[in-house]
C-alpha positions in Angstrom: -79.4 -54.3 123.3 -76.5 -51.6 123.4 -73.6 -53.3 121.7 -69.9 -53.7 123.4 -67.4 -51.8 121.6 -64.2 -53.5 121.0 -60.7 -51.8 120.1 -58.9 -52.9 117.0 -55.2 -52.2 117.6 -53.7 -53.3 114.1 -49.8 -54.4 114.7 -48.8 -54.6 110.6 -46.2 -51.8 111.3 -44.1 -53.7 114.1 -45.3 -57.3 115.0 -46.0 -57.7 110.9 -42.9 -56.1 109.8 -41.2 -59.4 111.8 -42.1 -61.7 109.0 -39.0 -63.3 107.3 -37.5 -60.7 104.6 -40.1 -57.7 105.3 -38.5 -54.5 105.7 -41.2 -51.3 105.4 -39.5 -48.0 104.1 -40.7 -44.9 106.4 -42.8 -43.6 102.8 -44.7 -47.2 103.5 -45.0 -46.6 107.0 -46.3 -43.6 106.9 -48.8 -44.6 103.7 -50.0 -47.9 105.8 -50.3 -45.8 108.9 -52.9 -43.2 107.0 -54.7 -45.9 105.6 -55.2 -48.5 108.2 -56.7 -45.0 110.7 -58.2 -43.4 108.1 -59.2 -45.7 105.2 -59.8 -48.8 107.9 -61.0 -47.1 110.8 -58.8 -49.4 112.9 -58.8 -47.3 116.3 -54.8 -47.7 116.9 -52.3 -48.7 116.1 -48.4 -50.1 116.8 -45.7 -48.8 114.4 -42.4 -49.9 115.6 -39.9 -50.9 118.3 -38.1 -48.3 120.4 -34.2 -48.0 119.9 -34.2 -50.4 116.4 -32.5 -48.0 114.2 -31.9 -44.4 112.9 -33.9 -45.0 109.9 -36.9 -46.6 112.3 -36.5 -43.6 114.4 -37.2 -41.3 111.5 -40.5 -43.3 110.2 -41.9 -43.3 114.0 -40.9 -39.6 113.4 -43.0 -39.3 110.4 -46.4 -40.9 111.5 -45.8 -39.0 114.9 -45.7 -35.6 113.2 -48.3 -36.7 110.7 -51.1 -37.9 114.0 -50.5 -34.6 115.5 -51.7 -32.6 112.9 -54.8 -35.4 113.1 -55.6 -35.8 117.1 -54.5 -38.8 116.7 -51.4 -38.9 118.8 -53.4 -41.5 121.5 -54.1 -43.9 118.7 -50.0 -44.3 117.6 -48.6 -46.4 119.8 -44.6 -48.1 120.2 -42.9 -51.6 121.8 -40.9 -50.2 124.3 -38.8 -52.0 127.2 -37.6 -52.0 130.6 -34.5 -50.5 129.9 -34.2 -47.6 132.8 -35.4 -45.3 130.4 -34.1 -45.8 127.4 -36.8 -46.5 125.6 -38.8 -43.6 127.2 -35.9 -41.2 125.7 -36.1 -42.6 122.4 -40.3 -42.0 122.1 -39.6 -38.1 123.8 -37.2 -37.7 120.5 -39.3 -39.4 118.0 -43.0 -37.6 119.4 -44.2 -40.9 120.1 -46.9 -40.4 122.9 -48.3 -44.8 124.1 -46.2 -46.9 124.9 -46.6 -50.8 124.9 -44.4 -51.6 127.7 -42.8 -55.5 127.2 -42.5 -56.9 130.3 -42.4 -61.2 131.3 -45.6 -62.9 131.7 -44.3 -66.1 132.8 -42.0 -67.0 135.4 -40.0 -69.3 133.4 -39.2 -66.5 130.6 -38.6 -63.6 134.4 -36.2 -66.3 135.6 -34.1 -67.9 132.9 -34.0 -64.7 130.6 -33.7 -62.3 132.8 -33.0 -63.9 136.0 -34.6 -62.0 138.4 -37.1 -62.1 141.0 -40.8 -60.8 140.4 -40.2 -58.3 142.7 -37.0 -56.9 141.2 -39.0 -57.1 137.7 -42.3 -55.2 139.2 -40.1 -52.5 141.1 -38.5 -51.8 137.8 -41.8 -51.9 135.9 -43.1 -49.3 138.8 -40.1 -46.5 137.7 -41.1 -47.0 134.4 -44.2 -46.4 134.5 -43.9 -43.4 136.4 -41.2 -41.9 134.1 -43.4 -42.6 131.5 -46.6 -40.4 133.1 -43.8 -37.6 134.0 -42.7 -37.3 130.6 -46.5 -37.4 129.1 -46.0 -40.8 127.5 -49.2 -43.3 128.4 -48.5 -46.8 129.4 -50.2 -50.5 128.0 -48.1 -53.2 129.7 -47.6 -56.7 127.4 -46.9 -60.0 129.4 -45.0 -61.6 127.1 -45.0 -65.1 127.3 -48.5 -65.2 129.2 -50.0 -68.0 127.8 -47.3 -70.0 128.5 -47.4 -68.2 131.9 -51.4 -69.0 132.6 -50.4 -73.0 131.4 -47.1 -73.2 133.8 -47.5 -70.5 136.5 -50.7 -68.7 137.1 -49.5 -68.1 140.8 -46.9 -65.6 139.5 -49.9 -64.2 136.7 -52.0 -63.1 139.3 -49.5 -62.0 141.3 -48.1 -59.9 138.8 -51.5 -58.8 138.0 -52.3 -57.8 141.2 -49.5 -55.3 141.2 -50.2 -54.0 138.0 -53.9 -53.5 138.6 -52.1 -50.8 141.4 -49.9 -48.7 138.7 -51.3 -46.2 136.2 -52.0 -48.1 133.7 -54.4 -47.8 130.3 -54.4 -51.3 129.0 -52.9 -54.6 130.0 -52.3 -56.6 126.8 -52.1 -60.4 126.7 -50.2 -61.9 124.1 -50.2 -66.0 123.2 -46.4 -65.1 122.1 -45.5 -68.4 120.9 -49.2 -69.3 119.3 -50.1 -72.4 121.9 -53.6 -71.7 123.1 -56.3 -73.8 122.0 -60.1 -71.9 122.2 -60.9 -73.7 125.3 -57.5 -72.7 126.7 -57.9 -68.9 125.6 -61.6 -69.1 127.1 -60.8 -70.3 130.5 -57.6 -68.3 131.4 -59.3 -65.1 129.9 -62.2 -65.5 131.9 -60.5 -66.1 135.0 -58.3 -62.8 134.6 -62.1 -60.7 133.5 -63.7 -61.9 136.5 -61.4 -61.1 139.0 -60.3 -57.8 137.2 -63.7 -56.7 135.4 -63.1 -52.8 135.3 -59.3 -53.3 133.5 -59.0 -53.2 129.9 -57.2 -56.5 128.4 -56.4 -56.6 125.1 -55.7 -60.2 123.2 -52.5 -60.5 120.7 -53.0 -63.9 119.1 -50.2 -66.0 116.7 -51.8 -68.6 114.3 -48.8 -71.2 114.7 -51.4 -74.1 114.9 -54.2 -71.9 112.6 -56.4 -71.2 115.7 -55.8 -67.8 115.8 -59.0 -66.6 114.7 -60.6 -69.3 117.0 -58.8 -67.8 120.1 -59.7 -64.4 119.1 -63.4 -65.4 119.1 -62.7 -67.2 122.6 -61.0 -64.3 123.8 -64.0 -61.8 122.8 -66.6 -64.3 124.8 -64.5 -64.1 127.8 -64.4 -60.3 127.7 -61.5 -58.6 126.6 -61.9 -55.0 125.2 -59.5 -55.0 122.8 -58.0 -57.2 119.8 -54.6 -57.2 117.9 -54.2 -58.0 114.3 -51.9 -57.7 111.1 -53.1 -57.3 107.8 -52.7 -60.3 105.5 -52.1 -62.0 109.3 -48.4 -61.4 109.0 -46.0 -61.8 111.9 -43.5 -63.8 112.7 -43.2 -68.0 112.1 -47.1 -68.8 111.2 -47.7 -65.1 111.9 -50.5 -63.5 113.7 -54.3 -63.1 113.6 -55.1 -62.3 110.1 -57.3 -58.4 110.2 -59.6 -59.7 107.6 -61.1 -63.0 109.3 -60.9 -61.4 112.3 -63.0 -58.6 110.7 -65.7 -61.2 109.6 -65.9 -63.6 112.2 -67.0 -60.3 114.4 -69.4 -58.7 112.6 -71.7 -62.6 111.5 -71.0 -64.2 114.6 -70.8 -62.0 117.6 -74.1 -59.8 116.9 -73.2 -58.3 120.3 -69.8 -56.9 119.3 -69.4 -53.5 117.5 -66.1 -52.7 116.1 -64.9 -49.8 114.0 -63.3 -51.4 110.9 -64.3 -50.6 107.3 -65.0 -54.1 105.7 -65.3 -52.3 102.5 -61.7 -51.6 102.4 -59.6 -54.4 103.5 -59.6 -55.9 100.4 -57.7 -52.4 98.8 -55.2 -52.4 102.3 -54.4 -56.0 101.7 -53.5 -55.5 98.4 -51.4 -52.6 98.8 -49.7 -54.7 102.2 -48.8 -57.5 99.4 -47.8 -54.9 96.8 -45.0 -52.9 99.6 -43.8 -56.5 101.4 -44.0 -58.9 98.0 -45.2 -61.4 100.7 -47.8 -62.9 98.5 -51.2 -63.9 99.8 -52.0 -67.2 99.3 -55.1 -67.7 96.6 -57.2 -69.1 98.9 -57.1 -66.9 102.0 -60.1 -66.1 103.3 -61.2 -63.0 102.3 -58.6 -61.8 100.4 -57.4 -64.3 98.1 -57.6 -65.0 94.6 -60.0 -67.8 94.5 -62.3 -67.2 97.5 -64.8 -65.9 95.6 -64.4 -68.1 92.6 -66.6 -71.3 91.5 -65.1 -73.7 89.3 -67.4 -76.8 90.0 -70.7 -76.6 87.7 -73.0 -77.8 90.5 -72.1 -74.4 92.7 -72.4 -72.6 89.4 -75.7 -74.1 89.3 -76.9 -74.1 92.7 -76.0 -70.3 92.2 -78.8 -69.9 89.3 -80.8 -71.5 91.9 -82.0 -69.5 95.0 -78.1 -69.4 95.6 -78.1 -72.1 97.3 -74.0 -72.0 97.4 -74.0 -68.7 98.7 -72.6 -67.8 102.6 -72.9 -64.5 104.1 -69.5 -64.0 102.9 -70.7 -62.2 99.9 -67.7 -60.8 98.1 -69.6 -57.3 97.6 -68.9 -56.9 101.4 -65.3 -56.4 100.4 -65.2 -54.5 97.1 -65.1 -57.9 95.9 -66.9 -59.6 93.1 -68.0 -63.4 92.8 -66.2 -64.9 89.4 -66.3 -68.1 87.6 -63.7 -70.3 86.2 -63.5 -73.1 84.0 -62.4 -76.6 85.2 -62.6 -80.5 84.4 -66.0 -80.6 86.8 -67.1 -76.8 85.3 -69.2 -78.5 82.2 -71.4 -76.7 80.8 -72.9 -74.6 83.7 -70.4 -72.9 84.4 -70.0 -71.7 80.6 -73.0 -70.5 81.1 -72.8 -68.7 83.8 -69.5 -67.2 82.3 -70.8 -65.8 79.4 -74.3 -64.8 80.9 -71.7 -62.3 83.2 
């Protein structure tokens, strides 16, 4: 069976650099940037927001000019909005070559923020868009708010999608912007949008404000999107977004049908370095990445480990440059002394 090939678009650089008190210096930018293409293998991804600042303007700069001596101009992509062209100016300075266009996904965020109607939000879409493929900038459209906009009204979704489906667009990325989807939520309103669009490519952005994230991405990869969007360490704003390294796992034991590109060798080295740059700490028992995850304390694991390994999972910690490690406790007893001084 020929495997489907899912894109990784990793959003540490703008949606992660939201979390409370994170601020990324361009020499970080630039560092995380080479490491999450090269080191990872993550096929894209998004390093900033058009028009924040002089000093984002020259990080974008530096990744830009660092891709194009790569090839990998496609693969750098920036939040830009429906500003008249603003934002399109902006990328033309800074080299930046995809946009991720932010546009309203619900009708209640098109009529009480901006206060328009869709038609006076898709006509505007429309001139960006084309100023975008005039200037040699590539367009993926967000739908901000579109979970929210699936829940409260799918009418204006599909009518919104149905103009989109028209414009020259690469990907069409749905985000659950305030982290409300449960899995069966994230499996029904995906698979309505794949069946009635099968040749578009959707991407899913999930946020982990009720700790489903992961669940919703593996929803959204059974309904059929083509694409994911994660953070390393799962930062982002309030709960933050869907962590790179479940998401990472959960793929590659659970969806045999799935290939993605990412090195699971090296996230444990990225993550470390993401926690080293932000000081946002990872908790110690994170999957994957924290502290104790691959620590037994309790002397019947330490035992059951001398024993066929019956407490093992397929989360073995040499799939992440990772080594199992045992640590003493008031149920450790003996066993575990053992096992401590037999390593």
């Amino acid at each position: 069976m020929e495997k489907r090939k899912i894109e990784i678009m990793d959003t540490t650089l703008r949606d992660g650099e939201q979390t409370s008190g994170v601020s990324f210096s361009a020499a970080e930018k630039l560092t995380i940037a080479q490491l999450l293409l090269e080191e990872l293998k993550s096929d894209r991804i998004e390093i900033a927001s058009a028009r924040v600042s002089e000093g984002e303007f020259q990080a974008v700069k530096g990744i830009t000019s660092w891709a194009q001596e790569k090839g990998y101009e496609d693969r750098i992509e920036v939040l830009s909005f429906v500003d008249g062209g603003i934002s399109i100016e902006w990328m033309k300075k800074a080299g930046a070559k995809v946009q991720n266009l932010l546009t309203k996904g619900s009708l209640n965020h098109l009529t009480h923020q901006l206060k328009k109607t869709p038609k006076q939000h898709f006509d505007e879409i429309a001139q960006i868009i084309a100023l975008a493929k005039k200037n040699g900038i590539e367009t993926n459209v967000y739908l901000e708010d579109w979970s929210n906009g699936m829940r409260n009204s799918p009418d204006y979704v599909f009518q919104y999608l149905d103009f989109l489906v028209t414009q020259p667009v690469k990907r069409i990325l749905l985000p659950d912007t305030l982290g409300v989807l449960i899995p069966s939520q994230t499996f029904e309103f995906i698979s309505k949008i794949t069946a009635k669009y099968p040749n578009i490519h959707f991407d899913f952005h999930a946020h982990n404000d009720y700790d489903l994230s992961v669940a919703n991405v593996l929803e959204a990869l059974k309904a059929g999107v083509k694409g994911l969007h994660v953070t390393v360490n799962g930062m982002g704003e309030r709960a933050g977004n869907a962590p790179l390294e479940s998401t990472v796992a959960v793929i590659n034991d659970f969806l045999p049908e799935v290939k993605i590109n990412v090195k699971e060798s090296s996230l444990y080295s990225v993550s470390k370095l993401v926690e080293t740059f932000t000081g946002y700490r990872i908790p110690a028992n994170k999957p994957i990445v924290g502290d104790n995850v691959f620590t037994q304390t309790a002397g019947i694991h330490a035992d059951g480990d001398n024993k066929n390994n019956l407490y093992f999972n397929d989360l073995l910690p040499e799939r992440f440059g990772r080594k199992r490690k045992y640590a003493l406790g008031k149920t450790s007893e003996k066993l575990i002394l053992r096992k401590i001084f037999k390593n």
